[in-house]
N, C-alpha and C positions, 0 to 999 in steps of 0.2 A: 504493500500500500504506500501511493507515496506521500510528502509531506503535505497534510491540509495546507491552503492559500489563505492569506492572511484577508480578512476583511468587512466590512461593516454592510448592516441593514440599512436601506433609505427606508423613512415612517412613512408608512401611506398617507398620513396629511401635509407631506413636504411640498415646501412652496413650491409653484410650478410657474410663474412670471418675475420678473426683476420688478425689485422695488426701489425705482430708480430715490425717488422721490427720499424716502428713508433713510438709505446709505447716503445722501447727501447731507441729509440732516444731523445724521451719525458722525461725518467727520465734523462738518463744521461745529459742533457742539465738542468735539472731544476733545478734552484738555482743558476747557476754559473752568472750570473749576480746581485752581492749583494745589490746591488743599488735601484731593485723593490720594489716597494710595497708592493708585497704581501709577499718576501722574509723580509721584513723585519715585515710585520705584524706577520707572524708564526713561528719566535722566541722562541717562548712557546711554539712548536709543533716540533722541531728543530729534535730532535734525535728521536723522533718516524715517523719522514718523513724519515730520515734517513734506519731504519731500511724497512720503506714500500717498499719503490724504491730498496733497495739492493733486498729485498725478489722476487719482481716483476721481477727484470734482474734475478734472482738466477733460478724462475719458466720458464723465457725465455731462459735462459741456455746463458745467456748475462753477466755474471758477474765480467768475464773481464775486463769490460769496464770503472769499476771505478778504483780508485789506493786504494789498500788496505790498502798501509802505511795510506796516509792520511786521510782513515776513521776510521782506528784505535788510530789515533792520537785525533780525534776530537772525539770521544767515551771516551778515555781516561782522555779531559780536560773537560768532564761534571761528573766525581766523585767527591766527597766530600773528603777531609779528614775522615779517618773514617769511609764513612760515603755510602752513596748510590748517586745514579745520577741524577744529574738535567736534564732540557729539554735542555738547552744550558748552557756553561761557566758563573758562576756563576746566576745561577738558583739556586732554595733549590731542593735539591733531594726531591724524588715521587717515589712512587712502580711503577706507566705506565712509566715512562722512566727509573725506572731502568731496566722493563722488557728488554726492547726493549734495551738497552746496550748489556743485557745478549743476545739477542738475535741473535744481530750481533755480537759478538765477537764470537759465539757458530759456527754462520756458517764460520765465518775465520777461527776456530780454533787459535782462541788467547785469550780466558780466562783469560792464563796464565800472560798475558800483564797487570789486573789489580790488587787491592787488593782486591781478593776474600772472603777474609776473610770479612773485612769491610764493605761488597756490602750484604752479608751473614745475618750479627750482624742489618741493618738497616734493612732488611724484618723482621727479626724475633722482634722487635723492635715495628714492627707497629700492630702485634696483640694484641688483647684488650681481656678480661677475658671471653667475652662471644664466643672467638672464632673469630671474625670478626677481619674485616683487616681493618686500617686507611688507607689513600693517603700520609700522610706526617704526621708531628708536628702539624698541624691544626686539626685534627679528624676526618674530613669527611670517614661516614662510605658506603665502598659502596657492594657489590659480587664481583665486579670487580678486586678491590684490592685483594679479596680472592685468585681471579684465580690468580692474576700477580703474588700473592706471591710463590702460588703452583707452578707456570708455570718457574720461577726462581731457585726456590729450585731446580725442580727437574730435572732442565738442568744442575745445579751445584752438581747433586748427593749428597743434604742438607737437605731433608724433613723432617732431624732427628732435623733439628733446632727450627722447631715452635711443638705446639699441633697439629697435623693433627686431631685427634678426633674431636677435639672443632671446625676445622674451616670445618669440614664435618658437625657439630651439626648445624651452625648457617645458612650454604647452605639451609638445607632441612627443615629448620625454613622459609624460603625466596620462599617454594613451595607453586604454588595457590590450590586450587581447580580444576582447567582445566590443570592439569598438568606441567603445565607452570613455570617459576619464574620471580618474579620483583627483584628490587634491594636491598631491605631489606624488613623484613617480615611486610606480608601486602600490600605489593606496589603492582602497577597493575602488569602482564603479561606482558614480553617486548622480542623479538627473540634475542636483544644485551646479556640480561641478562641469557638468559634460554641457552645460547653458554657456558658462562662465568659458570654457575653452572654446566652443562653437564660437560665441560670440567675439570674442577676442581675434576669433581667427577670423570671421566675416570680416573685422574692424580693417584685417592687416591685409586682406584679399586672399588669403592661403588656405582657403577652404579644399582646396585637391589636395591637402594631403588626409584629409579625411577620408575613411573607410566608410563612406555612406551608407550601403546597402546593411553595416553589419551595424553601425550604430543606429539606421534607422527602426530593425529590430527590434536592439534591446530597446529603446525607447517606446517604442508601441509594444512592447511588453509591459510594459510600466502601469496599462489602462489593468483593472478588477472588473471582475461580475456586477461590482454595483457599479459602475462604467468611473470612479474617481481612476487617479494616478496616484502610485508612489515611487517614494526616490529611490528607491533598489529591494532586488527582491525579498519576497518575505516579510516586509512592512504594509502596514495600515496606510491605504488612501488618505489625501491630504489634499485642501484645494489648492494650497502655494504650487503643489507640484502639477496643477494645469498650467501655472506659467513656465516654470523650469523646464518642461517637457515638450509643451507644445511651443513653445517659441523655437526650442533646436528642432523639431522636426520642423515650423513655417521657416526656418532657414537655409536645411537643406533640401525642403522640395518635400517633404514626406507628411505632410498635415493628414491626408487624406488616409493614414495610413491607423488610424484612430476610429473607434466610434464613437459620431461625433455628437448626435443626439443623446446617447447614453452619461457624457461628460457632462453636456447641459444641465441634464436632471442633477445627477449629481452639485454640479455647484451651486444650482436654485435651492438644494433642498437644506444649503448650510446656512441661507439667510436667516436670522431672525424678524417676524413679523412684526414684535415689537418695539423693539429700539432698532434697528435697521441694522446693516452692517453685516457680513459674512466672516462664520467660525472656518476652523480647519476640517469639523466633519459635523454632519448635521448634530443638532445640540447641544453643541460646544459653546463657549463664550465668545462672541465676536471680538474683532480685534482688526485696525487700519491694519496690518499688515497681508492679512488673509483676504481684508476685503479689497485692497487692491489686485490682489495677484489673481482675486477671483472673478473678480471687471474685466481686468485685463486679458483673461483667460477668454469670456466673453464675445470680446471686442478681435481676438484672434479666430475665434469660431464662427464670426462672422453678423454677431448682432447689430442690427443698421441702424440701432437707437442711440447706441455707443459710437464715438470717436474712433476712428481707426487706430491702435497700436503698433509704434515700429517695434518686434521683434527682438533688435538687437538690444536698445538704451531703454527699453519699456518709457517711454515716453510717448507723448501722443506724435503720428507720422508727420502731421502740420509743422508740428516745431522742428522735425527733422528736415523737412523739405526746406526752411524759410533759412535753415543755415547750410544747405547746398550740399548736405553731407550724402554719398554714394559711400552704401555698404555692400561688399558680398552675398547674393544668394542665389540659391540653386534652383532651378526650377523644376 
């Protein structure tokens, strides 16, 4: 007998339409009470919620609804001297939150508002000889960092700043056998990390050295019976991992290779009807971070209510087009 597959029930009363209306409601409201708990535990998560919730009203076509002075003010007070962005004021900058600076200031179109130079000098800064990307001054080496750093350059039109060579050499160092990538080479197989190397590689144009046919596989293996995704075998469906998944298949050509109606239900059925906002499996606690990734997820499937999402920067296409940016993909 072989090993059961890991995975969960949808409830026969799971939502079965978006509730656009609600998750817009959900993020604009979240956080404005600084007094919570939870607000105050995610402090260290501070401007990458930032950036999730902007993205989510951006794909909602909601983005109005925050004040942009003040989000650019508080993007502003998490740089360094110098230096790159913390997660909140006086945090040590990080490549994941500087991405995520870059990211919102890209869709405001106010770059211009920081020291781009200085934001520039700390990615290029955190690459190491063999090509790989640190997190910070501490070392932690991850792909991840690879991508943030690509995914930064190349929104600031700077990929002339680091080795690209080298940090293509150390990606495809980080490929399995199953076509797949972990997080540094050797590491298991993980859908977080094989986004983070795809996209990295779309960024640099080196998608041929991709084994397509065998990672588009394992990835459409990644879909359960109750049609969610997870990030490698043996785990419990997650709706993050319809963005991790399906954005490396919409890159190299293999979306269709999913069923696609089954992932829908799935991610409708994680919304909450009451405060709005999408858990990671249905009747979990919602969270910006899930209900981005599960908009976005959406908006990749083809929902016309939704903003289009570019695949690579998960940002909406619009902002991608307006700064001329040409990525790799496969058709």
């Amino acid at each position: 007998m072989g090993t059961p597959q890991s995975d969960i029930d949808i409830p026969a009363n799971s939502p079965t339409q978006l509730w656009r209306i609600k998750h817009r409601d959900y993020i604009v409201n979240y956080g404005k009470s600084k007094d919570d708990y939870e607000y105050c535990m995610s402090e260290y998560l501070r401007i990458n919620g930032v950036y999730w919730g902007i993205t989510t009203l951006c794909l909602l076509d909601q983005l109005d609804q925050l004040n942009k002075t003040d989000v650019i003010s508080f993007v502003k007070s998490c740089q360094h001297s110098s230096s790159g962005f913390g997660a909140s004021p006086n945090h040590d900058p990080h490549i994941l939150s500087t991405l995520s600076a870059i990211q919102i200031l890209t869709i405001y179109d106010a770059v211009n508002e920081i020291d781009v130079e200085s934001a520039i000098e700390f990615v290029r800064s955190q690459q190491q000889s063999d090509g790989s990307f640190s997190g910070d001054k501490w070392g932690e080496i991850d792909n991840r960092f690879s991508f943030c750093a690509l995914a930064c350059l190349s929104l600031l039109g700077r990929l002339d700043a680091i080795n690209v060579d080298n940090a293509v050499d150390f990606i495809l160092k980080c490929m399995n056998f199953d076509g797949a990538f972990g997080c540094k080479p050797g590491s298991e197989s993980h859908s977080a990390q094989v986004y983070c190397c795809v996209g990295s590689l779309a960024i640099t144009g080196r998608l041929h050295f991709l084994n397509v046919d065998a990672l588009g596989w394992w990835l459409s293996e990644r879909q359960l019976p109750s049609g969610g995704l997870n990030g490698r075998p043996e785990k419990l469906p997650d709706v993050c991992y319809s963005w991790w998944v399906l954005s490396s298949l919409a890159i190299i050509g293999k979306l269709h290779w999913i069923k696609r109606e089954k992932l829908i239900t799935f991610i409708l059925a994680c919304q909450d009807n009451e405060t709005g906002g999408i858990a990671d499996k249905p009747g979990d606690l919602v969270d910006p971070f899930h209900t981005l990734f599960g908009i976005a997820g959406l908006s990749l499937l083809g929902d016309t209510t939704l903003k289009q999402v570019n695949p690579v920067y998960c940002m909406p296409e619009d902002v991608i087009h307006r700064l001329g940016l040409k990525v790799q993909m496969l058709n």
